[in-house]
ZADO-1210 file (C-alpha; in nm, 4 decimals, padded with zeros to 6 digits):
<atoms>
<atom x="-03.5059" y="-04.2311" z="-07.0311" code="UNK" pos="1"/>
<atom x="-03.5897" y="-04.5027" z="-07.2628" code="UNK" pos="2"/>
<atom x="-03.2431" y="-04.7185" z="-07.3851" code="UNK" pos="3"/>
<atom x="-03.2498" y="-04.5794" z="-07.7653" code="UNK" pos="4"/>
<atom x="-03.2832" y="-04.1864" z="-07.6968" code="UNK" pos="5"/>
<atom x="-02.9989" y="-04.2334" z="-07.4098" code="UNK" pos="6"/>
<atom x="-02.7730" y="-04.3885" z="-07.6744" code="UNK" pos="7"/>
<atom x="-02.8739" y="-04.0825" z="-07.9074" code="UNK" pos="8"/>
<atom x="-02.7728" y="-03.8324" z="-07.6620" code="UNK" pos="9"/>
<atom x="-02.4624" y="-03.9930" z="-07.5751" code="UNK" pos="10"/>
<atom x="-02.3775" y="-04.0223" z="-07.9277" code="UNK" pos="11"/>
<atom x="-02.4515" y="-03.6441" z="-08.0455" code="UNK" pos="12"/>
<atom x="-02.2271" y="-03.5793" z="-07.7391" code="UNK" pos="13"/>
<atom x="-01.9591" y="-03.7570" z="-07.8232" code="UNK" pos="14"/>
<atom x="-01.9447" y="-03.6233" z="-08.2056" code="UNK" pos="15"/>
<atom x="-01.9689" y="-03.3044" z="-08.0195" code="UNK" pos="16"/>
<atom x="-01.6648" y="-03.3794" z="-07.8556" code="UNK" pos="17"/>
<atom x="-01.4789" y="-03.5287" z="-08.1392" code="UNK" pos="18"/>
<atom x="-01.5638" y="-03.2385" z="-08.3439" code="UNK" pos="19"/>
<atom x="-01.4169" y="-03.0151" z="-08.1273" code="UNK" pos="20"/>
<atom x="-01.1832" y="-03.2385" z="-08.0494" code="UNK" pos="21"/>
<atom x="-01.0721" y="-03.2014" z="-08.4630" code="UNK" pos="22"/>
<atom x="-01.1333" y="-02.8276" z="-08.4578" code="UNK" pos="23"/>
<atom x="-00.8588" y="-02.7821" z="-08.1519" code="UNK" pos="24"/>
<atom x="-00.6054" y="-02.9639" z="-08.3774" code="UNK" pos="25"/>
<atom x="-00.6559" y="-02.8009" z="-08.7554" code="UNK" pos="26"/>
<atom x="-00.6945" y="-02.4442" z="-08.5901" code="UNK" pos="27"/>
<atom x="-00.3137" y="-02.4813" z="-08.3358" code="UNK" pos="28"/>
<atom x="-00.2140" y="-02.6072" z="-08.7245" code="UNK" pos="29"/>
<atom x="-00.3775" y="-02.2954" z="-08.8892" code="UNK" pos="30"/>
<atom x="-00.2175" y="-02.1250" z="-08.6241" code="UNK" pos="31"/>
<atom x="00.1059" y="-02.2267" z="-08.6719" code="UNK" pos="32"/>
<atom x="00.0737" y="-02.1491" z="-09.0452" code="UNK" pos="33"/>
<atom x="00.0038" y="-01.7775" z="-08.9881" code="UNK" pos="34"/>
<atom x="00.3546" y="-01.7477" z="-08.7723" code="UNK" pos="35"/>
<atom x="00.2103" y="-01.8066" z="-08.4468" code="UNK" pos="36"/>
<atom x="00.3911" y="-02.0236" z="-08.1476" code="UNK" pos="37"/>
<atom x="00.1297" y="-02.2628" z="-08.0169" code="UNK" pos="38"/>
<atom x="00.1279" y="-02.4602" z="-07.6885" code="UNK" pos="39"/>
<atom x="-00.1082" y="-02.6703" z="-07.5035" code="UNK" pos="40"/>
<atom x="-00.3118" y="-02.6295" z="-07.1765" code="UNK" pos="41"/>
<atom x="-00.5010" y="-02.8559" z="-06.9391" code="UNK" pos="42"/>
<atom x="-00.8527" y="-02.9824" z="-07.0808" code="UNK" pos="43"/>
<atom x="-01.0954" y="-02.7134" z="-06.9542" code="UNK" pos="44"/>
<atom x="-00.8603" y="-02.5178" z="-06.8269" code="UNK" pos="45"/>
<atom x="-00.6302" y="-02.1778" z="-06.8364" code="UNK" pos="46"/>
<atom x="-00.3725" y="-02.4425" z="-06.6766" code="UNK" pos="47"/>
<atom x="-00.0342" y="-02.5604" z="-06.8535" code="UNK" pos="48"/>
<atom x="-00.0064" y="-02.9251" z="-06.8285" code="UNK" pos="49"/>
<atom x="00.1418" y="-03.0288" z="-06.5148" code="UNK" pos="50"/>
<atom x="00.5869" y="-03.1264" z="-06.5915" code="UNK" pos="51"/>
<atom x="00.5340" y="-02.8568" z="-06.8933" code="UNK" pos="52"/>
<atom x="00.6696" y="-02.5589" z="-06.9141" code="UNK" pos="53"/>
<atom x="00.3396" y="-02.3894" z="-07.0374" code="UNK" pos="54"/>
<atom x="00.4078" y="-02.1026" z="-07.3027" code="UNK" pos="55"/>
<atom x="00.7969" y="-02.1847" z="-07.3202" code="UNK" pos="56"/>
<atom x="00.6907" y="-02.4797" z="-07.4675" code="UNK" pos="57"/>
<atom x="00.5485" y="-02.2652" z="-07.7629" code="UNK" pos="58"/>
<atom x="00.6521" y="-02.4166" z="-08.0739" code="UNK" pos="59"/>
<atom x="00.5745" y="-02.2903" z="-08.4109" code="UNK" pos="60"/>
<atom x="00.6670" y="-02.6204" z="-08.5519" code="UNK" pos="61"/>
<atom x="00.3435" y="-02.8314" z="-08.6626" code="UNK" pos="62"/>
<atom x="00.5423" y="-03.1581" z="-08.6013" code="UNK" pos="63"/>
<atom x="00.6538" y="-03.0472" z="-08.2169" code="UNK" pos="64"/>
<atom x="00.2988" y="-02.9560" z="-08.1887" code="UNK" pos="65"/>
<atom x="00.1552" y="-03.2407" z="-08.3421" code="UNK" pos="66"/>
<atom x="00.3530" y="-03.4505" z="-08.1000" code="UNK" pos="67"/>
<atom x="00.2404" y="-03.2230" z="-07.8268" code="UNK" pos="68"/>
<atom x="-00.1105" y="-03.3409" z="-07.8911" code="UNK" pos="69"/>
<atom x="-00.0171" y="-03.7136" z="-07.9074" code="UNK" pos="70"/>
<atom x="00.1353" y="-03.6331" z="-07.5345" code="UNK" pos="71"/>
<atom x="-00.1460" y="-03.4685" z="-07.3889" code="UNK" pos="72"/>
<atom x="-00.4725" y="-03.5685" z="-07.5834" code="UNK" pos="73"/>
<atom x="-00.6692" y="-03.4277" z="-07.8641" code="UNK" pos="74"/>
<atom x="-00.8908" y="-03.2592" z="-07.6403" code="UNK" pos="75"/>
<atom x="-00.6140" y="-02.9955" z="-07.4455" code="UNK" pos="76"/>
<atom x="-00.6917" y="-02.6416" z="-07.4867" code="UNK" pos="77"/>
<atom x="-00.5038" y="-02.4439" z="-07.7118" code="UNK" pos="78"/>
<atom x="-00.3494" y="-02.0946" z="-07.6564" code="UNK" pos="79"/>
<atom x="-00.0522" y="-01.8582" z="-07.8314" code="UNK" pos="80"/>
<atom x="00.2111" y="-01.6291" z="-07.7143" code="UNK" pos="81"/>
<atom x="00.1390" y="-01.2371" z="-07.7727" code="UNK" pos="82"/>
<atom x="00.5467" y="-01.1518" z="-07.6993" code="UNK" pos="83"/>
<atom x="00.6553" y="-01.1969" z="-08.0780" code="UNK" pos="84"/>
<atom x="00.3530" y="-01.1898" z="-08.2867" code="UNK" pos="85"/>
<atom x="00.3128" y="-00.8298" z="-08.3312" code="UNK" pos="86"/>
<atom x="-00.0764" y="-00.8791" z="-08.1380" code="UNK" pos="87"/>
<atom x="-00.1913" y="-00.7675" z="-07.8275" code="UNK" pos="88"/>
<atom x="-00.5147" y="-00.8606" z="-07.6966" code="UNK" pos="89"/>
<atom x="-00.7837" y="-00.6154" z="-07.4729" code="UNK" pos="90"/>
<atom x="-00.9961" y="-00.8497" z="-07.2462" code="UNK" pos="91"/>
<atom x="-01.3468" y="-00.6797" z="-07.1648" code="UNK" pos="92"/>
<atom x="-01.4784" y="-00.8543" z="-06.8747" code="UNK" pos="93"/>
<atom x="-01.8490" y="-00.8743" z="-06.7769" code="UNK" pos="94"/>
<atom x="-01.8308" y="-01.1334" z="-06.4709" code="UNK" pos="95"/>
<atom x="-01.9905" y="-00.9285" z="-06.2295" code="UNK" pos="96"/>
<atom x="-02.2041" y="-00.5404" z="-06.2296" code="UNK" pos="97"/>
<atom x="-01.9434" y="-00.3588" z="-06.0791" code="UNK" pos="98"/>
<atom x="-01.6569" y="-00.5400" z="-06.2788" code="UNK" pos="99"/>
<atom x="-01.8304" y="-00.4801" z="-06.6615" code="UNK" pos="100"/>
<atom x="-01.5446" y="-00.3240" z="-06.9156" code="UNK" pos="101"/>
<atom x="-01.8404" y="-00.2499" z="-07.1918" code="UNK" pos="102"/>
<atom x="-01.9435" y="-00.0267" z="-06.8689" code="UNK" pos="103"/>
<atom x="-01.6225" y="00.0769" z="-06.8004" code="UNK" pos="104"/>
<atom x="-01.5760" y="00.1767" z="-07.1933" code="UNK" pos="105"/>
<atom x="-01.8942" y="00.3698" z="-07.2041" code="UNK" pos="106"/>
<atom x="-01.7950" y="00.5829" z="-06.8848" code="UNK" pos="107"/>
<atom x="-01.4393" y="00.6721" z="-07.0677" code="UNK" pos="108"/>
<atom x="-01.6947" y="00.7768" z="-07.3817" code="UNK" pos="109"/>
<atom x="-01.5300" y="00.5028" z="-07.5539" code="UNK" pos="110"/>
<atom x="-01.8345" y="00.3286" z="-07.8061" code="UNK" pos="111"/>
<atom x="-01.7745" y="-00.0465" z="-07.8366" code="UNK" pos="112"/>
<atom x="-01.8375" y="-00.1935" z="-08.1521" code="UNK" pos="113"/>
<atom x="-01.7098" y="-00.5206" z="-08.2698" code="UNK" pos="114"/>
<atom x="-01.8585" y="-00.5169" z="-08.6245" code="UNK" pos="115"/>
<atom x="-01.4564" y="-00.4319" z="-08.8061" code="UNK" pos="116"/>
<atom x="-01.2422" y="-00.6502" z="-08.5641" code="UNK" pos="117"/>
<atom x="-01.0955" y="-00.9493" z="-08.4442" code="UNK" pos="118"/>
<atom x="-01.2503" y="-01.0527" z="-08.1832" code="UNK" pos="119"/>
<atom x="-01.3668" y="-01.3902" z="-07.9383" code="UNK" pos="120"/>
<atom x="-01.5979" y="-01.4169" z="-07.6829" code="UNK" pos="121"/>
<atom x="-01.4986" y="-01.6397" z="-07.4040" code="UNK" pos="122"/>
<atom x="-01.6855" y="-01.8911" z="-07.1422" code="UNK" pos="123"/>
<atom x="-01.7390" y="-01.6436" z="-06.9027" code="UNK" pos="124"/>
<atom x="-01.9111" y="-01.4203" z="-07.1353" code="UNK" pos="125"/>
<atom x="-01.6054" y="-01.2051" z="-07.1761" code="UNK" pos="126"/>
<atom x="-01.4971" y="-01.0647" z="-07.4787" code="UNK" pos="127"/>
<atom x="-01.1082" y="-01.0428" z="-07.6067" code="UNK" pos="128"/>
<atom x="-01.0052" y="-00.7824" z="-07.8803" code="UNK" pos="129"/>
<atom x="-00.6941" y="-00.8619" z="-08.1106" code="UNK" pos="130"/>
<atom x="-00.4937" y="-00.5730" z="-08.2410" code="UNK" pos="131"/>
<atom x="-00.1966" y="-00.5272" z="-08.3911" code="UNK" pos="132"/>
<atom x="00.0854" y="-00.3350" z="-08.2405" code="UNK" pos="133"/>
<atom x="00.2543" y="-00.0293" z="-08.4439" code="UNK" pos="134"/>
<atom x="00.6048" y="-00.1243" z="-08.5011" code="UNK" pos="135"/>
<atom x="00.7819" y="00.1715" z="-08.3041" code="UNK" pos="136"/>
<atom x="00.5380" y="00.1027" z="-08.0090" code="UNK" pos="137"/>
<atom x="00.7176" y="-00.1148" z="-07.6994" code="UNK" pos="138"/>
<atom x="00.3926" y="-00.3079" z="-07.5595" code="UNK" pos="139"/>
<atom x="00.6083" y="-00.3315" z="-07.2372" code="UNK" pos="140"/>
<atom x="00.5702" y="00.0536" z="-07.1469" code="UNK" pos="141"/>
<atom x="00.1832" y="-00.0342" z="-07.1415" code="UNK" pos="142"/>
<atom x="-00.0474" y="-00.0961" z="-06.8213" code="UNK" pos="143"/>
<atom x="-00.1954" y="-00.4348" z="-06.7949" code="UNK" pos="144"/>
<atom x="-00.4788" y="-00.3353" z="-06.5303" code="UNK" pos="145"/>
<atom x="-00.6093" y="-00.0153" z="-06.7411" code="UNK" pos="146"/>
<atom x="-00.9800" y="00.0096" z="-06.5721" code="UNK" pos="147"/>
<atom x="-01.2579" y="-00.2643" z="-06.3897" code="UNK" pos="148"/>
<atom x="-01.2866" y="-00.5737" z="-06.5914" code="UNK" pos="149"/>
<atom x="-01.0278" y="-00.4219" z="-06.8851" code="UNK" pos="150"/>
<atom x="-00.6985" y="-00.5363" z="-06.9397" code="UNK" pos="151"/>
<atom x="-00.4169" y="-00.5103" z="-07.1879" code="UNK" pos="152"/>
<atom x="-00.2768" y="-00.8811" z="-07.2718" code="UNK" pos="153"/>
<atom x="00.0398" y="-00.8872" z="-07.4011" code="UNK" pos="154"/>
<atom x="00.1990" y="-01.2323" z="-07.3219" code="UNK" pos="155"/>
<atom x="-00.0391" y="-01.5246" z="-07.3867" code="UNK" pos="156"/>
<atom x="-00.3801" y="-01.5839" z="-07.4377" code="UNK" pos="157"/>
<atom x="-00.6120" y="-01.9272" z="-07.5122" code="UNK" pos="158"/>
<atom x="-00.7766" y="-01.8732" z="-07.8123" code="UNK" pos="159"/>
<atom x="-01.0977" y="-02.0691" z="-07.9980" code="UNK" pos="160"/>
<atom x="-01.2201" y="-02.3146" z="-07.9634" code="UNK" pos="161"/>
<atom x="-01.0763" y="-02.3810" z="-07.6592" code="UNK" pos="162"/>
<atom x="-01.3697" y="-02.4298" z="-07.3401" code="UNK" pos="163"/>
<atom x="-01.3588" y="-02.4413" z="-06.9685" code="UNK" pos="164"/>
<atom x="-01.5244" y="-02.7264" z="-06.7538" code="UNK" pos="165"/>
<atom x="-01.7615" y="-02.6235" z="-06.4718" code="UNK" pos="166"/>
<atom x="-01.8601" y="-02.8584" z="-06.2128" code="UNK" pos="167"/>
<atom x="-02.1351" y="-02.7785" z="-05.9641" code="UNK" pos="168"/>
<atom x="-02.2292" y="-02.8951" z="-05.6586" code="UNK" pos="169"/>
<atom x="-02.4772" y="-03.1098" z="-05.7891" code="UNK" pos="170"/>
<atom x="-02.2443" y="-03.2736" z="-05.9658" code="UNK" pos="171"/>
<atom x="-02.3744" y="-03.1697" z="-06.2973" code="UNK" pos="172"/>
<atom x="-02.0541" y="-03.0736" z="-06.5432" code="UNK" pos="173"/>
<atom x="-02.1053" y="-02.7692" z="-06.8278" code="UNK" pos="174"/>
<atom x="-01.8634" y="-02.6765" z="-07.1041" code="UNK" pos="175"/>
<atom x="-01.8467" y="-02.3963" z="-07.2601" code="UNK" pos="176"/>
<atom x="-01.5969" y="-02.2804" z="-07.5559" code="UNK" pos="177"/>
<atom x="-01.4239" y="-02.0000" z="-07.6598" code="UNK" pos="178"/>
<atom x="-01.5910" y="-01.9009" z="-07.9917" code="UNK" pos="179"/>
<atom x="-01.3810" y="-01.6707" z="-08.2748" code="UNK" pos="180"/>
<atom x="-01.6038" y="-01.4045" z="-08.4504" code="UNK" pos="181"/>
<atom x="-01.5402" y="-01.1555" z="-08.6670" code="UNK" pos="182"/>
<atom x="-01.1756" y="-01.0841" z="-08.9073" code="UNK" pos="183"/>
<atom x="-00.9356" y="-01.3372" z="-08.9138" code="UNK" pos="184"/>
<atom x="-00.6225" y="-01.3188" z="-08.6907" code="UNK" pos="185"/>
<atom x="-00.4160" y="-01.1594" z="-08.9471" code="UNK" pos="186"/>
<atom x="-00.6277" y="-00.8626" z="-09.0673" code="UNK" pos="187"/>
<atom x="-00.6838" y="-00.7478" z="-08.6816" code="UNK" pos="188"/>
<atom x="-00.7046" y="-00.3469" z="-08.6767" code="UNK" pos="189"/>
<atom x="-00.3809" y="-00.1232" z="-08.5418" code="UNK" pos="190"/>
<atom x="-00.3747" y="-00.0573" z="-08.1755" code="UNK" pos="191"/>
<atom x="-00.5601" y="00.2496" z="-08.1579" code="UNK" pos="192"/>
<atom x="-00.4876" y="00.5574" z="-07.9971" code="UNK" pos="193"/>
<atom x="-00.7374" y="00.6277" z="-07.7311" code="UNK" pos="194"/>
<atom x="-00.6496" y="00.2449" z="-07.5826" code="UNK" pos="195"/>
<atom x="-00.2219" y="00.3396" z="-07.6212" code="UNK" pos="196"/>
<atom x="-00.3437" y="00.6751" z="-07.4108" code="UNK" pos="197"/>
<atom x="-00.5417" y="00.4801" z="-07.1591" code="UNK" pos="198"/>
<atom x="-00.2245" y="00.1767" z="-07.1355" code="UNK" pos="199"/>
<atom x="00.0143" y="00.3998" z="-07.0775" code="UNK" pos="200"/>
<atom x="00.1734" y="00.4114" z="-06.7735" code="UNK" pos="201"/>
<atom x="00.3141" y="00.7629" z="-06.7652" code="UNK" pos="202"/>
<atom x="00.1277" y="01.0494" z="-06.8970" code="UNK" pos="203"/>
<atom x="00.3660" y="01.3122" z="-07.1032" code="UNK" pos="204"/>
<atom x="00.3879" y="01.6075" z="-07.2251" code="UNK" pos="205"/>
<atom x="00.6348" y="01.5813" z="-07.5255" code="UNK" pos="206"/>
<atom x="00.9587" y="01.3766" z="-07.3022" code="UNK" pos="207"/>
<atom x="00.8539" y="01.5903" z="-06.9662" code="UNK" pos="208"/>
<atom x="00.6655" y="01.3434" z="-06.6775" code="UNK" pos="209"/>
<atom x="00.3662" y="01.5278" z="-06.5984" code="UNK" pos="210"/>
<atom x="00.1979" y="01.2855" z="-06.3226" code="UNK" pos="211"/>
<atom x="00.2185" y="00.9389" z="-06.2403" code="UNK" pos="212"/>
<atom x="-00.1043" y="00.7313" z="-06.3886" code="UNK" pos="213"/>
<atom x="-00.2394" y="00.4961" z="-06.1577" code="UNK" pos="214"/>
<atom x="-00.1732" y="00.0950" z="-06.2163" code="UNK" pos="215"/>
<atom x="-00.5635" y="00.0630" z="-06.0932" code="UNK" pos="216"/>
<atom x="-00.8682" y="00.2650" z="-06.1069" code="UNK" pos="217"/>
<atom x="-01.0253" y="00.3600" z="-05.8067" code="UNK" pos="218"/>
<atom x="-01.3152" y="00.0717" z="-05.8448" code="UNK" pos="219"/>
<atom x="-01.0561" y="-00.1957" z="-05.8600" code="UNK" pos="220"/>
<atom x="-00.8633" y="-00.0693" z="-05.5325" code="UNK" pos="221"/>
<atom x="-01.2487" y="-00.0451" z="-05.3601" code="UNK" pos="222"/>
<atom x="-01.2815" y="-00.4311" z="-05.4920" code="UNK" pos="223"/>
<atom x="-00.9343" y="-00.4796" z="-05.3048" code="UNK" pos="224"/>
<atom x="-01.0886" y="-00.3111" z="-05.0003" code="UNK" pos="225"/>
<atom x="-01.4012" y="-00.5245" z="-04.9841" code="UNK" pos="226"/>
<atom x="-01.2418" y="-00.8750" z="-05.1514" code="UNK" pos="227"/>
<atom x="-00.9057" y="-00.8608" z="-05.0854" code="UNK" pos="228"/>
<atom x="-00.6078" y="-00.9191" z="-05.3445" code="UNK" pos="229"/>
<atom x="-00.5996" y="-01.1389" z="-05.6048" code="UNK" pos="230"/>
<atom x="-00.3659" y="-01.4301" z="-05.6408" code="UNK" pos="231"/>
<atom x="-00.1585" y="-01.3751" z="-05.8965" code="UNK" pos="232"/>
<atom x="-00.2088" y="-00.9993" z="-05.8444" code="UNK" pos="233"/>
<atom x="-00.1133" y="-00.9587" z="-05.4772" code="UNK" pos="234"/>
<atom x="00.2298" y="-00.7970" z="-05.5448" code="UNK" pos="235"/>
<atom x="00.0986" y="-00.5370" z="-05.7583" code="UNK" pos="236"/>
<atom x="-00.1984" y="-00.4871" z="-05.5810" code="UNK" pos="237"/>
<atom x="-00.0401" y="-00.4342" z="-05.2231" code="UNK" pos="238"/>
<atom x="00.2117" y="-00.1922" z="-05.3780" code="UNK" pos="239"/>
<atom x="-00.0724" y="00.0105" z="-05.5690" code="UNK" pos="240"/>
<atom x="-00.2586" y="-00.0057" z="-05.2617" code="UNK" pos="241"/>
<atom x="-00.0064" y="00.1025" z="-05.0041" code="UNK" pos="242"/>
<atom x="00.1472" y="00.3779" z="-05.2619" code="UNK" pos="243"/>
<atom x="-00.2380" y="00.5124" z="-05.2950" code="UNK" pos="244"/>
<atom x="-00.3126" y="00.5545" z="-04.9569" code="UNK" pos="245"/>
<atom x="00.0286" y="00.7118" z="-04.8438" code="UNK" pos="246"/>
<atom x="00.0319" y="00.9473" z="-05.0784" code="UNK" pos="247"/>
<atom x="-00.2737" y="01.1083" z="-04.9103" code="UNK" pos="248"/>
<atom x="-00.1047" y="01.4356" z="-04.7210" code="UNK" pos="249"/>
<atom x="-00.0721" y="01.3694" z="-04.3393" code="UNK" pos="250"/>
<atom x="-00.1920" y="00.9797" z="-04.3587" code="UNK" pos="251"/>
<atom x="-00.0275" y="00.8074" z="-04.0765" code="UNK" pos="252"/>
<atom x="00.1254" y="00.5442" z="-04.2479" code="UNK" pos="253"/>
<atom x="00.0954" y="00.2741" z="-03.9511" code="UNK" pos="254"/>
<atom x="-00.2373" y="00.3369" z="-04.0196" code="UNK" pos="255"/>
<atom x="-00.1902" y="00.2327" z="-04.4154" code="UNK" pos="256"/>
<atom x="00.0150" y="-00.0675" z="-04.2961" code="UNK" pos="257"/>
<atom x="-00.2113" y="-00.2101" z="-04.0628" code="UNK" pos="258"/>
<atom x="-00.4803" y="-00.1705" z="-04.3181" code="UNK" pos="259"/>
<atom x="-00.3072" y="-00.3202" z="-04.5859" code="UNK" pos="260"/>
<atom x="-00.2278" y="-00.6407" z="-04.3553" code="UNK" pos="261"/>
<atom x="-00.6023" y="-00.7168" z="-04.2480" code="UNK" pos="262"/>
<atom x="-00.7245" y="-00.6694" z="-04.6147" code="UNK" pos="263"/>
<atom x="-00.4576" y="-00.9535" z="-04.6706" code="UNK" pos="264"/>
<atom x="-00.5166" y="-01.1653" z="-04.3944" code="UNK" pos="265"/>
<atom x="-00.8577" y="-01.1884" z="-04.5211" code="UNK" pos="266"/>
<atom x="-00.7746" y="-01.2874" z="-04.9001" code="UNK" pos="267"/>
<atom x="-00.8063" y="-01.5866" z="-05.0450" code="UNK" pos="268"/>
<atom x="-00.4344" y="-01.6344" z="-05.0681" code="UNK" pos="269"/>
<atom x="-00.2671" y="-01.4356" z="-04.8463" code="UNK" pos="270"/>
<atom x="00.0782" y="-01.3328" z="-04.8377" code="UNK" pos="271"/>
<atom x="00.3182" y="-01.4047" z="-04.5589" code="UNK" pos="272"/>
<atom x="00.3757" y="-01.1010" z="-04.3012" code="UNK" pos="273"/>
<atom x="00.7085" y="-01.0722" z="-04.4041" code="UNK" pos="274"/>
<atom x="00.6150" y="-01.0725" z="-04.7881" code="UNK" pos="275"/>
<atom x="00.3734" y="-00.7714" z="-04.7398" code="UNK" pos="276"/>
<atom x="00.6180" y="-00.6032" z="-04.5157" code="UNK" pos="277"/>
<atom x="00.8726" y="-00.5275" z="-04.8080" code="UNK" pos="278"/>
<atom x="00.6470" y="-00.4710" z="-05.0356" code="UNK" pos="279"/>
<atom x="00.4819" y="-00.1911" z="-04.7972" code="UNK" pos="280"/>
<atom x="00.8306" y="-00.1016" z="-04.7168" code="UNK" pos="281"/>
<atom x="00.8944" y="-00.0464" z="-05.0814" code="UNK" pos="282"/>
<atom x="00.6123" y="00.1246" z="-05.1528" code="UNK" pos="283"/>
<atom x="00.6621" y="00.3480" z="-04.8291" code="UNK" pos="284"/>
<atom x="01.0321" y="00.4653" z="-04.9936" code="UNK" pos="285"/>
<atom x="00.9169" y="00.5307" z="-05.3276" code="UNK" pos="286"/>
<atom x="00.6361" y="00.7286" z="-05.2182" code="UNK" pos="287"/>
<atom x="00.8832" y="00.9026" z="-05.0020" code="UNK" pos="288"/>
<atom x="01.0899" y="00.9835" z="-05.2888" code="UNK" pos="289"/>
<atom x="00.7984" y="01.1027" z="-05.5239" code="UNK" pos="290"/>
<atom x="00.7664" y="01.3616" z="-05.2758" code="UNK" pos="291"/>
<atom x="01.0304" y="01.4967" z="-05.2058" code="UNK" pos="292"/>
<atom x="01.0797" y="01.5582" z="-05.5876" code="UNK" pos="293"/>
<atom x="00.7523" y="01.6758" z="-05.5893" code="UNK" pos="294"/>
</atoms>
């Protein structure tokens, strides 16, 4: 590469950069002007800074934050809290053929179109839909797991233009953002009914529990079965795990326990023996007690 064109690419990077560089900082402001708390994350990354406190350091102050970015660099990713904002967000993953939530939509008869919402997509060609929550609804009744690659967000998310940094093996780097499309923030649609149906963790019949609704779908406990759990996830996902196989009629549960400690042993992460022995435990009793109600 000749001397001049190497100084042109480096330069069109670099305003690259600096542009989004710019773009992070006026849109945490713009942020902070519509009543959202904004805090910082780890260039190219999901990760709070390390000695922060991640989304308790969520400030809706554009001096705090402004200071924030002096701290950390112009270039940190930028993300809000869901808690107090009145928002929630449904992330539609499509990572992987038997993780798609478009797929996963389209099997529940559910049509997705994006034309009248707020929506992003994100680096990993996901997709994250902001609505707004109906004032007598309590968001912390709702699932968060609510079907393969679909869950309900009601905490924090990173919003544009954030990125993520991916490094390969041949040492060739690749950023790619988080881009905002569609309605602004504050005109996102209600919460509507057919997602509060599929989020909710009890189904009803006026105040009367009619059955208990399953914190995973069948494909996600399969993808437990063949990948293991999920850091982050492994609580949840041992006790949904354990409670669906005991409640089969005349399982031995030895059986369920010794299954539920090799699919562990062979995660990423895996839990300690003792860890996954109250948590089987736990879901052993409660299953116990569904029945005999039952």
């Amino acid at each position: 590469m000749i001397e001049d064109t190497k100084k042109a690419l480096e330069q069109k990077f670099g305003d690259q950069v600096q542009e989004n560089n710019n773009n992070l900082i006026l849109t945490s402001q713009e942020l902070i002007m519509q009543g959202f708390a904004v805090y910082l994350l780890s260039e190219g990354t999901n990760v709070p800074y390390e000695g922060s406190r991640g989304h308790l350091d969520a400030t809706k102050d554009a001096n705090v934050l402004t200071n924030m970015f002096l701290k950390y660099g112009a270039n940190s990713n930028v993300a809000i809290t869901l808690r107090d904002s009145k928002l929630v967000v449904l992330d539609i993953d499509r990572h992987t053929p038997d993780k798609n939530g478009l797929q996963t939509l389209k099997h529940l008869g559910i049509t997705a179109n994006f034309d009248n919402e707020v929506f992003e997509t994100t680096p990993r060609d996901g997709i994250h839909l902001f609505y707004r929550v109906p004032d007598d609804l309590d968001v912390s009744s709702l699932k968060r797991n609510i079907g393969a690659g679909l869950e309900l967000v009601t905490d924090k998310i990173t919003v544009a233009p954030s990125f993520k940094e991916f490094r390969f093996q041949d040492g060739h780097i690749e950023y790619k953002y988080y881009r905002h499309l569609g309605k602004p923030f504050s005109e996102a649609n209600m919460l509507p009914k057919w997602l509060i149906d599929l989020a909710s963790s009890v189904a009803t019949s006026g105040d009367k529990q009619m059955k208990r609704v399953p914190r995973y779908s069948i494909d996600q406990r399969l993808e437990m079965l063949l990948n293991g759990f999920q850091q982050g996830e492994r609580n949840n996902q041992i006790m949904s795990f354990s409670g669906w196989l005991l409640s089969i009629r005349g399982i031995d549960p030895n059986l369920v326990y010794e299954l539920v400690q090799k699919i562990n042993s062979e995660s990423n992460a895996p839990l300690t023996d003792k860890e996954v022995n109250t948590i089987f435990r736990s879901a052993y009793n409660r299953q116990k007690k569904w029945a005999e109600r039952h």
